[in-house]
C-alpha positions as CSV (number, residue, x, y, z in Angstrom):
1,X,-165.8,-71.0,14.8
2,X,-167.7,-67.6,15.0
3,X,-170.3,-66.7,12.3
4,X,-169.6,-63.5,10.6
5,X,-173.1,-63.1,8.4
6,X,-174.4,-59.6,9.7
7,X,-177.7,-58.4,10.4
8,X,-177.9,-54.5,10.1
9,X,-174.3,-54.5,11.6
10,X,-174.8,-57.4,14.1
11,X,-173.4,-60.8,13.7
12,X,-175.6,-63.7,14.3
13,X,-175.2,-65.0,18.1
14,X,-177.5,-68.2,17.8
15,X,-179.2,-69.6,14.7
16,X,-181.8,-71.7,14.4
17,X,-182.4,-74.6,11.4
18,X,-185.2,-76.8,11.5
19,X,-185.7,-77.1,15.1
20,X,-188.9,-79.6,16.4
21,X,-190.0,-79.6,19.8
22,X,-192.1,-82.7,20.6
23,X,-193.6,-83.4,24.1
24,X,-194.8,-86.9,23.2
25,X,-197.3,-87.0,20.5
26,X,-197.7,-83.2,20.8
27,X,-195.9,-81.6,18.3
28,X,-194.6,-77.8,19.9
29,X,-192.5,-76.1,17.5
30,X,-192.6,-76.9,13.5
31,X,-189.6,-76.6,11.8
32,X,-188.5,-72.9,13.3
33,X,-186.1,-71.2,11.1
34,X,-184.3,-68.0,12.7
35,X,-181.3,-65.9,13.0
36,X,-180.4,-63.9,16.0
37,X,-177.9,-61.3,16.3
38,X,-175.7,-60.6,18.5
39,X,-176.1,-57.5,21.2
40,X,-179.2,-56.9,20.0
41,X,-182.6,-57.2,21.8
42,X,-184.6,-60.1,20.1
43,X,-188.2,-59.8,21.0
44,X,-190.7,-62.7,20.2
45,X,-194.5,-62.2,20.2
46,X,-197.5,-63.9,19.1
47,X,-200.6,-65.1,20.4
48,X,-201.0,-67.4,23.9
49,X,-199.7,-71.0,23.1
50,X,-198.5,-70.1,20.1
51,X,-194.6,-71.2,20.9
52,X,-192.5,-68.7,22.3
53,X,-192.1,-69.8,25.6
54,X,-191.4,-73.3,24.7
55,X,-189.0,-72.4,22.1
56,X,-187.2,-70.1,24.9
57,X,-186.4,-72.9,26.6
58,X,-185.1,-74.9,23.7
59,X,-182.0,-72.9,23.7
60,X,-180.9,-73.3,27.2
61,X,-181.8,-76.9,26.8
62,X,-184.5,-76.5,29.8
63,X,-187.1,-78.3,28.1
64,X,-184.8,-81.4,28.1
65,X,-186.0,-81.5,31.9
66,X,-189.5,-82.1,31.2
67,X,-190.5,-85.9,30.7
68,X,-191.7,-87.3,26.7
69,X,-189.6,-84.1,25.5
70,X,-187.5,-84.4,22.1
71,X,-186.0,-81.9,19.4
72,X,-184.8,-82.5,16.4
73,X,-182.7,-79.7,14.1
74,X,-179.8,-77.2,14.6
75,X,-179.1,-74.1,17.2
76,X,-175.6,-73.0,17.5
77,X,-174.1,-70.5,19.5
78,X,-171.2,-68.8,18.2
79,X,-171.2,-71.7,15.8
80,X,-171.0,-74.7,18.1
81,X,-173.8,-77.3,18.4
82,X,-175.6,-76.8,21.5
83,X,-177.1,-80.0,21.4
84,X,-174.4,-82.1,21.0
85,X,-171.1,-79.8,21.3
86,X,-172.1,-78.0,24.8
87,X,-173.1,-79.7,28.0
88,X,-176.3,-78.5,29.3
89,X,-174.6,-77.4,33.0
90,X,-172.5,-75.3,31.0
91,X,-175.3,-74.3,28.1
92,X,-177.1,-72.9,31.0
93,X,-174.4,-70.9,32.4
94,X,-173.9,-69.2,29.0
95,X,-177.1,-68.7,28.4
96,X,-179.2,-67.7,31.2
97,X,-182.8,-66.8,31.9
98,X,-185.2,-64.8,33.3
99,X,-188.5,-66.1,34.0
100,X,-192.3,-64.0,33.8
101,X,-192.5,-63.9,37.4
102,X,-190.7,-63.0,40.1
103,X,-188.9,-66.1,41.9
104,X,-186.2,-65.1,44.2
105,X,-185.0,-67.3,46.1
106,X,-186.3,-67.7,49.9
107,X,-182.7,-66.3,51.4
108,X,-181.3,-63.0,51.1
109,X,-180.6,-60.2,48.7
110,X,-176.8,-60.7,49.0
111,X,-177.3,-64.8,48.7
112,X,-179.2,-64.8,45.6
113,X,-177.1,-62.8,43.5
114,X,-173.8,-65.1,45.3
115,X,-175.7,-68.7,44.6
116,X,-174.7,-69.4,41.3
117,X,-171.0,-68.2,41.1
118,X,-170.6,-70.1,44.9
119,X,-172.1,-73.4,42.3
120,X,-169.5,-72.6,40.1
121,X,-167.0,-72.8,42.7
122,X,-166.0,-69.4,44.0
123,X,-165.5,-69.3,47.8
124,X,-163.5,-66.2,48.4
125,X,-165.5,-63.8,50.2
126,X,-163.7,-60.7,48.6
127,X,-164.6,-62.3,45.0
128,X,-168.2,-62.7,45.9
129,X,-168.9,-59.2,46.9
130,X,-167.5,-57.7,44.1
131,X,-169.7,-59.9,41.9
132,X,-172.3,-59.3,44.1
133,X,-172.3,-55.2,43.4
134,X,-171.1,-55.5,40.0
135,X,-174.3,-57.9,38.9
136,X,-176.7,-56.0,41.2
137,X,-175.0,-52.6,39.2
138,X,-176.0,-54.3,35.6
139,X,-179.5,-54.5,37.0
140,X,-180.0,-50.5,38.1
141,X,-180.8,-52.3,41.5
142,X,-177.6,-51.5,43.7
143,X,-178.3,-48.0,44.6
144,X,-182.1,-49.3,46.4
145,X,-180.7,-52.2,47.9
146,X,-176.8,-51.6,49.1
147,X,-178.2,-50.6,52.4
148,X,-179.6,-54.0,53.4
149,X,-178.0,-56.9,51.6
150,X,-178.6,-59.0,54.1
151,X,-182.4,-58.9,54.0
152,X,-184.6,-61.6,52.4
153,X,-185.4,-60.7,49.2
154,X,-188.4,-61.8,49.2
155,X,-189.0,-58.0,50.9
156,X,-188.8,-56.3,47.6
157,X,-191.1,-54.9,45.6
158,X,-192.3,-57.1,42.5
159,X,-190.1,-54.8,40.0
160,X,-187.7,-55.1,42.2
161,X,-187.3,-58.6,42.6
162,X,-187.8,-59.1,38.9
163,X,-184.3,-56.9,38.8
164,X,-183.0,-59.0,41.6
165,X,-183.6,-62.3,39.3
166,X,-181.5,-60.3,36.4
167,X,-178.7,-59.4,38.6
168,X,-178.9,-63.1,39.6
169,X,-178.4,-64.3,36.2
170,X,-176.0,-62.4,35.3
171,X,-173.7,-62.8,38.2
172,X,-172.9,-66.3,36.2
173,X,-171.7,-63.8,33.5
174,X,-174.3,-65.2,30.7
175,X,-173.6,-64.7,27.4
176,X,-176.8,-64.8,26.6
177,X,-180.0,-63.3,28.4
178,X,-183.7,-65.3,27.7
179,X,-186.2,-63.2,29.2
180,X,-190.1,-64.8,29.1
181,X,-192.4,-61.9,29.4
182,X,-190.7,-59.9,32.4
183,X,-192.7,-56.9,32.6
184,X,-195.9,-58.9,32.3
185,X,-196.9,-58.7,36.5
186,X,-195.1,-55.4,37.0
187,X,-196.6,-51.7,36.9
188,X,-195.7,-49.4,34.3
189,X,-193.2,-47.7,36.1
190,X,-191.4,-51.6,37.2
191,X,-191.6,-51.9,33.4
192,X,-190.0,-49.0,31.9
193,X,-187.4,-49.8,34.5
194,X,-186.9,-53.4,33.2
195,X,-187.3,-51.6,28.9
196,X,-184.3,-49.5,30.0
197,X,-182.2,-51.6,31.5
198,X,-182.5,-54.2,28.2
199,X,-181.8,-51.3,26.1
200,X,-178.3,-50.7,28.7
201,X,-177.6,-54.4,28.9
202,X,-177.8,-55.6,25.1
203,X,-174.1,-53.3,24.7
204,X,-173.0,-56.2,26.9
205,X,-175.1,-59.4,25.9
206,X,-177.8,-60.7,23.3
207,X,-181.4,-60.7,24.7
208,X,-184.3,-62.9,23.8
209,X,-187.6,-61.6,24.7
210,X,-191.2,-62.9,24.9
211,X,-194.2,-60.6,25.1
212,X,-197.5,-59.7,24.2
213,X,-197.1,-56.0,24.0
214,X,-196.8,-54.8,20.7
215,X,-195.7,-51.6,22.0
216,X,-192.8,-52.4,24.3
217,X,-191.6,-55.0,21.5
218,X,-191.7,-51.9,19.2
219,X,-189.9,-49.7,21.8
220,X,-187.5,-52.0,22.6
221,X,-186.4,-54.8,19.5
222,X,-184.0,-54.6,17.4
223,X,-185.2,-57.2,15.6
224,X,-189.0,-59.5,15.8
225,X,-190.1,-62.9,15.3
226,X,-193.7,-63.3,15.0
227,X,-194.8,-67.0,16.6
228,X,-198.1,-68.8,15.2
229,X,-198.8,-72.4,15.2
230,X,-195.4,-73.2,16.6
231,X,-193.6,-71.7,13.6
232,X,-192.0,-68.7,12.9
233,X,-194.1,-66.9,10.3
234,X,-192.4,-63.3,9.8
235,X,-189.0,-62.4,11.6
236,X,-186.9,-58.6,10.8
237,X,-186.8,-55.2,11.9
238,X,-189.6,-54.1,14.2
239,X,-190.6,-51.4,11.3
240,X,-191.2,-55.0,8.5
241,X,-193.0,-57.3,11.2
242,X,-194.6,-55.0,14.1
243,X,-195.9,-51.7,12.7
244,X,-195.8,-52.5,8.8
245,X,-196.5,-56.2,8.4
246,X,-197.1,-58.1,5.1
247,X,-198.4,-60.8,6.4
248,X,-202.2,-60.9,6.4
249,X,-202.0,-62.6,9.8
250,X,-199.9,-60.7,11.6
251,X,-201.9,-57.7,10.6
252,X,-205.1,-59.8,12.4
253,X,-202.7,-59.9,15.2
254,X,-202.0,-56.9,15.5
255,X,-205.0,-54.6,15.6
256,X,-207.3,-56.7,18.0
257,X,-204.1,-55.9,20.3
């Protein structure tokens, strides 16, 4: 089944009906309503605590590995169930992510980007290398590092590594791309690097974004989702919820930024 309804021109990727995010008695996301379109950049912002993170997460299933955690409600992915239709192994695969900080992992550059498709069973050498330079391509990080594969990563610079973490995801060849705040420990020029590359990379897959940065979500979305309470309170084009919002609270929002 693939979902045809369009948002300016994009079909919907993942849609979300009622979802409820409970981590015992604490009640994290109330009844989150949204649609998100295919090879588009989705960015999410909103205050601190306010959901985002948490409802990143959902989608991937990841908050299924935290203890006294339940959801209740709908997301689909091209259709499908992912709570009861998918298996998480393979939800994960499809949907990948990309954490706020840096975590490479403590082997090297070559290794990192090779882990997940060696998981997933490919052993040929030949296979992995090409994966290897085709990922670390997708991430504009190929050129700096093609030259010393076999260092740690852990050597890189912290816009580097953040790239190194993309390339690693999508070496897995994700469907989708959850991104939670990546630019947030990174310089300016790290971030426009990481801006652009989204921009490149949405042609290829749907991207989920958390930040703060009203600016970079205007720069960069195709579509917002404004987060309060653990609800969505305002979702459309960057022009309706980021630079023109109705929405008294959003406005507050907005210009103490």
């Amino acid at each position: 089944m693939t979902l045809t309804k369009e948002y300016h021109g994009y079909h919907n990727k993942i849609i979300v009906k009622r979802l409820n995010t409970y981590f015992n008695e604490y009640h994290a996301l109330k009844d989150v309503n949204v649609e998100i379109p295919a090879n588009a950049i989705t960015v999410l912002i909103g205050p601190s605590g306010c959901g985002k993170s948490t409802f990143l997460k959902t989608l991937n299933r990841m908050n299924e590995l935290e203890p006294g955690c339940r959801t209740t409600g709908i997301v689909t992915l091209d259709g499908i169930d992912v709570f009861h239709r998918i298996d998480a192994v393979e939800l994960r695969r499809k949907v990948g992510m990309v954490f706020q900080k840096p975590n490479p992992f403590p082997m090297s550059i070559y290794d990192n980007v090779a882990y997940g498709p060696k998981i997933h069973g490919i052993k040929k050498k030949t296979v992995l290398e090409k994966i290897v330079e085709e990922s670390l391509r997708k991430a504009a990080l190929w050129n700096e590092v093609k030259d010393r594969l076999k260092k740690s990563a852990e050597s890189l610079s912290g816009g580097q590594q953040q790239r190194l973490c993309i390339a690693r995801a999508l070496a897995v060849e994700p469907e989708v791309l959850l991104m939670d705040e990546p630019t947030s420990s990174l310089d300016p020029v790290s971030t426009e690097k990481i801006e652009q590359l989204c921009i490149l990379l949405k042609n290829e897959y749907t991207i989920i974004i958390t930040t703060h940065n009203i600016q970079q979500a205007i720069r960069i979305s195709d579509k917002a989702a404004f987060f309060l309470n653990g609800t969505i309170i305002g979702s459309g084009s960057p022009e309706k919820i980021l630079i023109n919002p109705k929405d008294i609270r959003i406005r507050g929002f907005i210009s103490v930024i």
